[in-house]
C-alpha positions, 0 to 999 in steps of 0.5 A: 905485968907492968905498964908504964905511962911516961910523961907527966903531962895532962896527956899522959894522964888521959893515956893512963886513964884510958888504959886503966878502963881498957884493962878493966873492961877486959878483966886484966886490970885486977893483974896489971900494974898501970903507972906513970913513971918518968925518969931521964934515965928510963926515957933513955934506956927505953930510947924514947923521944915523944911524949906520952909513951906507953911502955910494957914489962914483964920482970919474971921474964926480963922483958920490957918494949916501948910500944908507942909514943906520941900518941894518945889511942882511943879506948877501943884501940887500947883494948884491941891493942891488949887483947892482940898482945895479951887475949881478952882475960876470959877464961876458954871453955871447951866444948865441955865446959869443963876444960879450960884449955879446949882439950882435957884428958877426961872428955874429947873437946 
């Protein structure tokens, strides 16, 4: 996954430093790329007006949203944001322990 910070303001800069400490704290940082990337030609193709903005990509499954723009949220509402969209980063456990999906075929979880 990609996020893309857009903007090169101190703004942005505090946005990327917000959620760099969003996505660590929820174990997602180690599988994310954060960067700021600011170009006429992605700010149109993603049909952003307002800076900062944060968008997302996924490139395996061509997909890519802007999420917001104009504002910078809070840590807690970063991290809220990332679990919504993509859960804590935890690995479940069954009632096992074992599985990992809460269902195994080896137990009744």
């Amino acid at each position: 996954m990609i996020i893309r910070i857009v903007g090169t303001s101190p703004d942005a800069d505090t946005l990327l430093s917000r959620v760099q400490a969003s996505l660590e704290e929820l174990g997602l940082l180690w599988d994310t790329v954060v960067e700021i990337h600011d170009t006429p030609e992605y700010r149109e193709s993603m049909k952003i007006t307002t800076l900062p903005a944060l968008c997302i990509e996924e490139p395996s499954i061509k997909f890519q949203d802007m999420i917001f723009e104009w504002v910078i949220p809070e840590k807690t509402e970063l991290v809220n944001l990332f679990v919504s969209l993509f859960g804590s980063g935890e690995e479940k456990k069954g009632s096992c322990g074992t599985c990992t999906s809460g269902s195994c075929e080896s137990c009744s979880c």
